[in-house]
FITOR-432544 format. One record per atom (N, C-alpha, C): z, x, y; residue in one letter. Coordinates in pm, whole numbers, padded with zeros to 5 digits, always signed. Atoms other than C-alpha are relative to their C-alpha. Layout:
BEGIN
ZXYA ...
END
This chain:
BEGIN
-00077+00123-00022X +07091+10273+05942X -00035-00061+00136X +00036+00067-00130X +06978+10028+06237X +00145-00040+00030X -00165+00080-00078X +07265+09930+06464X -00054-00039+00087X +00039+00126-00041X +07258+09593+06546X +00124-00017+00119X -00106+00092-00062X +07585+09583+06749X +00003+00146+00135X -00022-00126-00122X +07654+09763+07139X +00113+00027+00030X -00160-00003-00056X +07916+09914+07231X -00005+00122+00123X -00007-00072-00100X +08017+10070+07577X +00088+00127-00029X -00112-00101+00054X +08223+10405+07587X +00009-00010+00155X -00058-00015-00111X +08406+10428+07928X +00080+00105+00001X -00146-00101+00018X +08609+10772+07949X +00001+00091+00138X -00035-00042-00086X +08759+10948+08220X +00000+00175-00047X -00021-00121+00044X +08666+11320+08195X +00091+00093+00049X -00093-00079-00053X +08956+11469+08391X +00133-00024-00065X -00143-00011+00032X +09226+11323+08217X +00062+00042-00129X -00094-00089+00083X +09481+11517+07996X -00109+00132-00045X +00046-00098+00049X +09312+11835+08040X -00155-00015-00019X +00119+00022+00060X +08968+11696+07973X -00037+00031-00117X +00030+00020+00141X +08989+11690+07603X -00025-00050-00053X +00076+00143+00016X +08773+11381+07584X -00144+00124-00001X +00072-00055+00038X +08520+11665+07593X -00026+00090-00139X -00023-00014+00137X +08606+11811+07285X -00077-00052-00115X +00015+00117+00113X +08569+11543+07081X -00090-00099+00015X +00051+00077-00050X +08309+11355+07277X -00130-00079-00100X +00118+00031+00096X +08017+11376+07047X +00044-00033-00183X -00085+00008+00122X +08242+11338+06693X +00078-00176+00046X -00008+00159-00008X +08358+10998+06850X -00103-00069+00053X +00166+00121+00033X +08002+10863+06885X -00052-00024-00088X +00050-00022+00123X +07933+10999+06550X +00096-00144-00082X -00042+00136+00047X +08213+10730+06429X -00034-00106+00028X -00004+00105-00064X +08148+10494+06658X -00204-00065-00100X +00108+00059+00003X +07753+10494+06539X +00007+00015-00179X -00048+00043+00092X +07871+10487+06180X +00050-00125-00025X -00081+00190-00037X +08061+10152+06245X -00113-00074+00009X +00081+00076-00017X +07735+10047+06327X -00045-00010+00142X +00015+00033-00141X +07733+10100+06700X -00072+00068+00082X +00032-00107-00102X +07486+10187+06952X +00103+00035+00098X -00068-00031-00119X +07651+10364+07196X -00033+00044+00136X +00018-00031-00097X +07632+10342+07571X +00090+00118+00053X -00073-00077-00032X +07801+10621+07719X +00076+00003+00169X -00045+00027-00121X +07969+10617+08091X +00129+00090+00006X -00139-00092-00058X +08209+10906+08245X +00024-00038+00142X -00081+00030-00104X +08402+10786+08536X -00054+00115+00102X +00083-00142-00092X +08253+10973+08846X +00130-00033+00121X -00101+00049-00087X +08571+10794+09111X +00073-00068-00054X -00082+00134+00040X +08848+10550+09137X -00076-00086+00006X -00001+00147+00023X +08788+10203+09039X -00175-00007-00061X +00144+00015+00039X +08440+10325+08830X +00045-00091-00154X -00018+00027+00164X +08589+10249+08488X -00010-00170+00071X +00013+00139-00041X +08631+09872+08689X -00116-00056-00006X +00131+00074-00017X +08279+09846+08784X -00052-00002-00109X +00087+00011+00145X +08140+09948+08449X +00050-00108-00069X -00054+00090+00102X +08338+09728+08252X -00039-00164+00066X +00073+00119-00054X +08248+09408+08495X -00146+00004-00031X +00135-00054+00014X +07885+09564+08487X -00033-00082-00194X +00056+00048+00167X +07894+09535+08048X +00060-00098-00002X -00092+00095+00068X +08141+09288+07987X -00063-00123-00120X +00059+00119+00146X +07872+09017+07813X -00125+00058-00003X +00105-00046+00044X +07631+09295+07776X -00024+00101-00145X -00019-00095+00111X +07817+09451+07486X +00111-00090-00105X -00055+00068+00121X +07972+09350+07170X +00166+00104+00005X -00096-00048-00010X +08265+09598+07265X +00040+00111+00054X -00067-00118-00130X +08463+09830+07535X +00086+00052-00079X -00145-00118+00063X +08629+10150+07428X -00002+00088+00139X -00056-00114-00114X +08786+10350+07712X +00115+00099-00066X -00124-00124-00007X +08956+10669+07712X +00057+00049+00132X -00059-00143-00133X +09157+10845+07962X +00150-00046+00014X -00195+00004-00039X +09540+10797+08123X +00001-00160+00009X -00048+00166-00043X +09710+10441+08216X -00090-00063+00116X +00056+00084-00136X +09513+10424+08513X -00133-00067-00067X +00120+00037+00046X +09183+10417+08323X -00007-00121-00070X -00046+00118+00071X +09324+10166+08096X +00028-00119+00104X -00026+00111-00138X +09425+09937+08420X -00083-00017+00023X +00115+00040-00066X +09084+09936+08542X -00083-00073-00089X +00069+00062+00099X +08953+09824+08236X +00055-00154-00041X -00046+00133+00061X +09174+09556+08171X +00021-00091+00133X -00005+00082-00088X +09160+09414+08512X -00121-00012-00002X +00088+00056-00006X +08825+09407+08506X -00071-00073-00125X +00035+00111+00111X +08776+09240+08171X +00105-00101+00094X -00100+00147-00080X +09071+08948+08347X -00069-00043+00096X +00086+00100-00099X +08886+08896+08632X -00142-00042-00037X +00129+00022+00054X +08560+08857+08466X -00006-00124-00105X -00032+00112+00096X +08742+08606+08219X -00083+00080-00142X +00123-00084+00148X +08562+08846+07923X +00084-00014-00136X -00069-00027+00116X +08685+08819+07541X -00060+00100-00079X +00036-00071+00077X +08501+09077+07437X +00084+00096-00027X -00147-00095+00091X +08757+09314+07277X +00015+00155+00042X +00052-00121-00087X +08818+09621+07389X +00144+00125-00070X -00050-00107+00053X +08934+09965+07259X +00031+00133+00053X -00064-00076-00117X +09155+10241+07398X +00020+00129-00137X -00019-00150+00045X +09136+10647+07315X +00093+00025+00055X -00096-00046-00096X +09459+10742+07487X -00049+00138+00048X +00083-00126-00054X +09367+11093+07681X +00092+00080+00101X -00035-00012-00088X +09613+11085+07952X +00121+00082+00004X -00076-00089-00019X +09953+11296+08030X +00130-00086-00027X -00109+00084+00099X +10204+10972+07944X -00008-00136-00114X +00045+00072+00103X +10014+10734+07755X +00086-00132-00046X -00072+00081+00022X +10256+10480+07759X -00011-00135-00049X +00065+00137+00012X +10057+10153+07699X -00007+00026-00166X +00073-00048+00197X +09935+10336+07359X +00162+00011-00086X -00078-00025+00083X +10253+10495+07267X +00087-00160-00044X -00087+00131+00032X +10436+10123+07269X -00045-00072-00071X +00021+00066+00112X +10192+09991+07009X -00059+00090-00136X -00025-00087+00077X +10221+10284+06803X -00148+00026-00023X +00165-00043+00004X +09832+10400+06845X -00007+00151-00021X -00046-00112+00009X +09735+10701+06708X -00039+00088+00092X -00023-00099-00106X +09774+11027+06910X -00122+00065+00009X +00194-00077+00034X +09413+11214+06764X -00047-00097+00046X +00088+00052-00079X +09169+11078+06941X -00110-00015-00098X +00093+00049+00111X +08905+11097+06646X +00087-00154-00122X -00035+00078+00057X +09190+10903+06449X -00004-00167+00076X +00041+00113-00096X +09186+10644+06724X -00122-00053+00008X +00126+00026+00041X +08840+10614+06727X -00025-00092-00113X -00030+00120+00152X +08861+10496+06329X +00070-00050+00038X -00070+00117-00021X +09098+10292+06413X -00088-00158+00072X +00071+00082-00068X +08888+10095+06648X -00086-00044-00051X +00110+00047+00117X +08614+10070+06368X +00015-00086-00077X -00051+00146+00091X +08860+09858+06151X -00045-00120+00083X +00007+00142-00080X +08800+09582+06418X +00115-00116-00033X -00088+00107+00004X +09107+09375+06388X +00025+00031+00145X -00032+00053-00182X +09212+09211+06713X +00172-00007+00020X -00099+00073-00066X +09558+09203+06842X +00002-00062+00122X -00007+00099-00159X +09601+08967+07118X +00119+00063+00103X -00117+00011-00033X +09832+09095+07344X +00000-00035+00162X -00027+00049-00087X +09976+08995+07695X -00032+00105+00110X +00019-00097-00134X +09868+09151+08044X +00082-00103+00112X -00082+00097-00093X +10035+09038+08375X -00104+00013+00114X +00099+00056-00118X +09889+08920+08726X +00125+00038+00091X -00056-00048-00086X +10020+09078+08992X -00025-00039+00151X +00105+00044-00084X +09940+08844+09305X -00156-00018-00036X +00065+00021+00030X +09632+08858+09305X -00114+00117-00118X +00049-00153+00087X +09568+09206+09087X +00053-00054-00162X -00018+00015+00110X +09606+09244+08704X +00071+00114-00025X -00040-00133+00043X +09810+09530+08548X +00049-00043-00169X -00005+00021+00146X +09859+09598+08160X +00124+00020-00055X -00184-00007+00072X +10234+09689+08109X +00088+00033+00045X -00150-00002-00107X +10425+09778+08395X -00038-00048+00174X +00003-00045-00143X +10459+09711+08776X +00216+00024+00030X -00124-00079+00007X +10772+09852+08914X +00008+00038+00183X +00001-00026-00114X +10897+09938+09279X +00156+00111-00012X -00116-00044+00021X +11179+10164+09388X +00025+00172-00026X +00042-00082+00006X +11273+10487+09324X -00037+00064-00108X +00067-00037+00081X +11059+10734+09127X -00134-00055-00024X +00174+00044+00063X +10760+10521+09126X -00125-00002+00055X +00074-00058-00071X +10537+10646+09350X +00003+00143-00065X +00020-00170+00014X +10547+10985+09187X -00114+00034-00106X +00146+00008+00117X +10264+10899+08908X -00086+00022+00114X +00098-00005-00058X +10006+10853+09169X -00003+00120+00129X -00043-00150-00181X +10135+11143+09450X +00034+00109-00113X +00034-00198+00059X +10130+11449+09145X -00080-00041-00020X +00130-00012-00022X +09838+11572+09162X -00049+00030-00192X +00049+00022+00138X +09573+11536+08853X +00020+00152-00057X +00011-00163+00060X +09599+11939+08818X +00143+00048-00051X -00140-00014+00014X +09980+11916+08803X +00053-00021-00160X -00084+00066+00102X +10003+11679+08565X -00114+00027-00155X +00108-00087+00156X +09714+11819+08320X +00071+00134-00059X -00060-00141+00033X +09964+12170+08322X +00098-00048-00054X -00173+00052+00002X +10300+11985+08310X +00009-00059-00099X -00019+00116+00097X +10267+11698+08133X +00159-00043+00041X -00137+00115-00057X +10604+11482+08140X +00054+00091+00123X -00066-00069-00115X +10749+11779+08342X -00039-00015+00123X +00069-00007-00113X +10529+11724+08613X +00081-00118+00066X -00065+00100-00039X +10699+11410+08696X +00199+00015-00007X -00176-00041-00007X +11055+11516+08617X -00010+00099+00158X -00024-00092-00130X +11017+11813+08878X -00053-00073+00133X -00008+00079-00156X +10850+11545+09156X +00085-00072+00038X -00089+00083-00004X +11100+11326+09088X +00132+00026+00045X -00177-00029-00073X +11430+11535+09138X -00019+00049+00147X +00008-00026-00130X +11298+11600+09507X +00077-00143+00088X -00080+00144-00107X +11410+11214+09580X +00123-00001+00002X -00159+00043+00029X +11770+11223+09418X +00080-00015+00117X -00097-00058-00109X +11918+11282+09749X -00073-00117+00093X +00092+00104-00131X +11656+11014+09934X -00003-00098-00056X -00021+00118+00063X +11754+10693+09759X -00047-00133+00117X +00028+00072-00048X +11614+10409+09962X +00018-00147-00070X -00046+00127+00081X +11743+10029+09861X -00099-00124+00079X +00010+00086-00102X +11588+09713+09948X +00064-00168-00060X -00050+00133+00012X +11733+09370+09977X -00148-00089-00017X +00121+00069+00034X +11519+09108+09771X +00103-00068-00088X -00036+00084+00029X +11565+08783+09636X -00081-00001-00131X +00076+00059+00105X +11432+08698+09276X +00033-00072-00129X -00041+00171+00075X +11371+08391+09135X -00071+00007-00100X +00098+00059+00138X +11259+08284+08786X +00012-00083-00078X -00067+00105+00105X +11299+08014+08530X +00103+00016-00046X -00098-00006+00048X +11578+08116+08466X +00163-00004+00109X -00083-00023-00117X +11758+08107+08824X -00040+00126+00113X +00025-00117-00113X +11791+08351+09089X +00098+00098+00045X -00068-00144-00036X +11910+08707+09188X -00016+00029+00113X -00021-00091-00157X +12024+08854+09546X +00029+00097+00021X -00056-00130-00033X +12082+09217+09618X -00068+00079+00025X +00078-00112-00005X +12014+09515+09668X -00016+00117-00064X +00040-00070+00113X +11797+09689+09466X -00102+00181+00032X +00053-00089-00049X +11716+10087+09464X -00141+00038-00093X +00150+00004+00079X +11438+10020+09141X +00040-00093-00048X -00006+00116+00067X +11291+09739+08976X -00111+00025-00092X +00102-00014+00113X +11026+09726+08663X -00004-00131-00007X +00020+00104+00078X +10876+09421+08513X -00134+00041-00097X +00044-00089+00016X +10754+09537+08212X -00060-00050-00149X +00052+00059+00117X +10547+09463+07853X -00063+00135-00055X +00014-00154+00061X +10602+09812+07698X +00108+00047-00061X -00115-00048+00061X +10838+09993+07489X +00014+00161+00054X +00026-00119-00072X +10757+10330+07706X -00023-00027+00099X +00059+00019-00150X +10749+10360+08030X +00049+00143+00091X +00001-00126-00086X +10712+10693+08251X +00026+00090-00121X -00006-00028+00111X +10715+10831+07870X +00102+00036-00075X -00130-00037+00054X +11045+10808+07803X +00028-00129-00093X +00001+00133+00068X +11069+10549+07483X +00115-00069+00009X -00116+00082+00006X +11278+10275+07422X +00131-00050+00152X -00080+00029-00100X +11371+10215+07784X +00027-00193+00011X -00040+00126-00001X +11348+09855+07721X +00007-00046-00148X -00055+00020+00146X +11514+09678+07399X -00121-00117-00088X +00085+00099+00125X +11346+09407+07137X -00110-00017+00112X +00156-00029-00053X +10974+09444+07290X -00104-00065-00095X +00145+00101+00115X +10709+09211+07124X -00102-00044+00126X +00071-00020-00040X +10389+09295+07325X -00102-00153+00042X +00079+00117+00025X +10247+08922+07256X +00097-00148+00049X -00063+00159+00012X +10543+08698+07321X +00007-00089+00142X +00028+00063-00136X +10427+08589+07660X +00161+00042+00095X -00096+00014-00042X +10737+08732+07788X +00019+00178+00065X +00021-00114-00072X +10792+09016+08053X +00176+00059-00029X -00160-00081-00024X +11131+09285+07998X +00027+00052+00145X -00015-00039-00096X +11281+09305+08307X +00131+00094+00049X -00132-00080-00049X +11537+09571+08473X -00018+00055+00149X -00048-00011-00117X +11685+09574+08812X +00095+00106+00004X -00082-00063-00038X +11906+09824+08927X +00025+00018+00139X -00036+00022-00119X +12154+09806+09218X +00027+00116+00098X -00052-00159-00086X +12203+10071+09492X +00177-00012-00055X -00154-00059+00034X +12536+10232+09382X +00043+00043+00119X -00114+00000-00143X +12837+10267+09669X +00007+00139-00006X -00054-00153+00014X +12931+10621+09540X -00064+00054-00128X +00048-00115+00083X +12868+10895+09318X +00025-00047-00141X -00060+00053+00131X +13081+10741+08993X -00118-00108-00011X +00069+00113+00051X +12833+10408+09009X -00126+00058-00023X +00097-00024+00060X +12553+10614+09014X +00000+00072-00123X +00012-00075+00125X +12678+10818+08699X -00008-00119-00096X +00017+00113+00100X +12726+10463+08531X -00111-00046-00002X +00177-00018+00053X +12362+10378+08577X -00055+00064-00049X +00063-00014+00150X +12250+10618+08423X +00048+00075-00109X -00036+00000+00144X +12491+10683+08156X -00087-00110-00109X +00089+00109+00032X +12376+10308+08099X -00140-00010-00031X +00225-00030+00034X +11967+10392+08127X +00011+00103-00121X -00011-00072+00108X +12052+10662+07879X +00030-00040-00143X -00066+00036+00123X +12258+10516+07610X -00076-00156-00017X +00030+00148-00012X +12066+10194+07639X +00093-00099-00031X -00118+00103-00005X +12391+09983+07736X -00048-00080+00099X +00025+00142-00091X +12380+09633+07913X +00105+00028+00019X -00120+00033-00040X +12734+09649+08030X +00025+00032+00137X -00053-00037-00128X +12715+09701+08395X -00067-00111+00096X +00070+00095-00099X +12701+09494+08684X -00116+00078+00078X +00126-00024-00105X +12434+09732+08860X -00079+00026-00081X +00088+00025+00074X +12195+09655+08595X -00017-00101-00016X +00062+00089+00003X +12001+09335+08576X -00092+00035-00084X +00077-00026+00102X +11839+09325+08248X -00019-00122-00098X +00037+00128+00086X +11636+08999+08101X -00122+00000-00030X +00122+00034+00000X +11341+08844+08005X -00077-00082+00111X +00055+00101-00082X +11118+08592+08199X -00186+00018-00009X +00189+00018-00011X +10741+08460+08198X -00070-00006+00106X +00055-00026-00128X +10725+08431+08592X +00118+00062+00063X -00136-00018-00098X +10941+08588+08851X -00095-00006+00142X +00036-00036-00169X +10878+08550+09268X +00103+00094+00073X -00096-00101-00070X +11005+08876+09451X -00029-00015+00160X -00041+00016-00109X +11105+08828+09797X +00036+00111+00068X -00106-00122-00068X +11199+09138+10041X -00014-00033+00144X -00013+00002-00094X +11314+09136+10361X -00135+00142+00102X +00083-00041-00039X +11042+09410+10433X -00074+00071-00109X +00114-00007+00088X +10737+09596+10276X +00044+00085-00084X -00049-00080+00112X +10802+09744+09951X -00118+00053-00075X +00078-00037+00091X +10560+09971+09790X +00019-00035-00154X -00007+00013+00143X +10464+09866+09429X -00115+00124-00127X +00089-00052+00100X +10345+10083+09135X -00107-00083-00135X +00017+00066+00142X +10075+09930+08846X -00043+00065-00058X +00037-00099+00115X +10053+10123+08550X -00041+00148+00074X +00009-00115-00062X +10098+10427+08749X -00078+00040+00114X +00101+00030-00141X +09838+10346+09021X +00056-00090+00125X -00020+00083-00177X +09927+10207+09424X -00032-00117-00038X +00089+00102-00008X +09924+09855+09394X +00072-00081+00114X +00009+00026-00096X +10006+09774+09721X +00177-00013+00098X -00062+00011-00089X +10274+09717+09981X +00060-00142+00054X -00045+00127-00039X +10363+09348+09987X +00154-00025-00025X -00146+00020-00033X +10687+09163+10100X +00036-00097-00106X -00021+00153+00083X +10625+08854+09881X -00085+00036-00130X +00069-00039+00161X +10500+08905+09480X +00021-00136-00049X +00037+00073+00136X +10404+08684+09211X -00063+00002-00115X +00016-00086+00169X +10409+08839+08881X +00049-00123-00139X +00014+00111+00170X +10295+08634+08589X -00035-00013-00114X +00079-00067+00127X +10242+08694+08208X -00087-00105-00026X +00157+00011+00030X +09896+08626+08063X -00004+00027-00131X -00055-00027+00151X +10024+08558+07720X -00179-00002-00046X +00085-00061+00082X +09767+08732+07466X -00132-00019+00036X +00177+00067-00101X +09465+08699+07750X -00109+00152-00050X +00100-00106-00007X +09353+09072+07587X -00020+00063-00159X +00048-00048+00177X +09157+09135+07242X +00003+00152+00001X -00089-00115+00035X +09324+09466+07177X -00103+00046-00147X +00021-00056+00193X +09131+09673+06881X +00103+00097-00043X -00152-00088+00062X +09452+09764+06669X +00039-00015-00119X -00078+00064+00173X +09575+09817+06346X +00090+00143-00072X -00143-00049-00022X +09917+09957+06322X +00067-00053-00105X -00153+00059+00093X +10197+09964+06028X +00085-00083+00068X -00117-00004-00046X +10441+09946+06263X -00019-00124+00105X 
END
């Protein structure tokens, strides 16, 4: 069979265990079934999956990456800044997978693979983060620095636990910051001890943290939460994050297509589980269906 069509493979061999080795040569075997030569490319640093994907972007008929959220971030910021429609296809690999699990992608990695062979496109929405791109969450506050500070060996043993056990080291170190944010829809003042803005139905792999979720509708789920006075307000947050209830004033929970965040000083931000920087002033904006998604999902 001649194959007429190219396709890149981008995969990160450290993440989840490196079980992208496994299966490495059994998803080329599909891939060159489909019809596809295949370039091959393993991530050797940060921000390689970026360069490669700028590197092919109109040198290939189609990008498949594997590995965690981060790998997936690098890929989809560097198709956005490149302006690329070439379509692009995701092995999940990683330790929360959250981008995948919210459009119900499958979990086998050979099944994923076929999947990507059907070639149907979903379009779906990425956001702009200043001047960065991220694919389904940024987020400040606490807990969200703890993706990128456990270590890759931690979280290849642990898996979700790895992040539960970094995480209950803060409970006691709650840090709030005062920030203003505005959006088409008006504006919010307080003070906030986490914030998300978010185009996922998973996030830190705990599902269903945000409600009616439609990946495409140009529209970001957002949730604020307020520093609590005492011990009782913080049990009502997260009774509330638990039971997925709206009924509290120290929850701020909407939609919106832009928001501008304001802080009185520098607030670390998380994107898709990676550092994305330290600014006082944000401008986070959806990028309704700017990313040809290979997907094809019942659900």
């Amino acid at each position: 069979m001649k194959l007429e069509k190219k396709l890149v493979f981008i995969f990160n061999p450290k993440a989840g265990k490196g079980k992208i080795k496994t299966s490495l040569m059994d998803i080329v075997d599909i891939f060159n079934k489909g019809g596809y030569e295949v370039i091959i490319r393993a991530t050797q640093a940060p921000k390689d999956a970026y360069e490669q994907v700028k590197k092919y972007a109109d040198k290939v008929d189609l990008i498949v990456c594997s590995g965690g959220d981060g790998t997936l971030d690098e890929v989809v910021t560097g198709i956005t800044e490149v302006g690329s429609k070439v379509p692009v296809g995701y092995i999940p690999a990683g330790s929360t997978n959250d981008f995948a699990n919210s459009l119900f992608m499958p979990k086998n990695m050979l099944d994923a693979a076929s999947m990507i062979m059907k070639e149907e496109i979903y379009r779906c929405d990425v956001g702009r983060f200043n001047s960065q791109t991220f694919a389904y969450v940024a987020a400040f506050g606490l807990f969200t620095d703890v993706s990128y500070e456990t270590s890759q060996d931690l979280k290849n043993i642990l898996g979700h636990l790895a992040y539960v056990l970094e995480g209950a080291k803060r409970l006691l170190d709650i840090k709030a910051y005062h920030m203003k944010v505005t959006t088409e829809n008006g504006v919010i003042e307080d003070n906030f001890i986490y914030g998300m803005i978010t185009n996922s139905r998973s996030v830190g792999g705990f599902k269903n943290l945000t409600k009616d979720v439609d990946m495409n509708d140009g529209l970001f789920e957002v949730t604020l939460i307020v520093q609590p006075k005492n011990p009782l307000e913080m049990q009502e947050i997260v009774r509330n994050l638990l039971n997925m209830e709206d009924n509290s004033d120290l929850i701020y929970s909407f939609k919106a297509r832009k928001l501008t965040v304001e802080a009185e000083e520098e607030v670390a931000w998380t994107l898709d589980g990676e550092y994305g920087g330290s600014p006082r002033l944000v401008e986070i904006e959806n990028l309704q269906q700017a990313l040809n998604l290979c997907l094809k999902s019942d659900k």
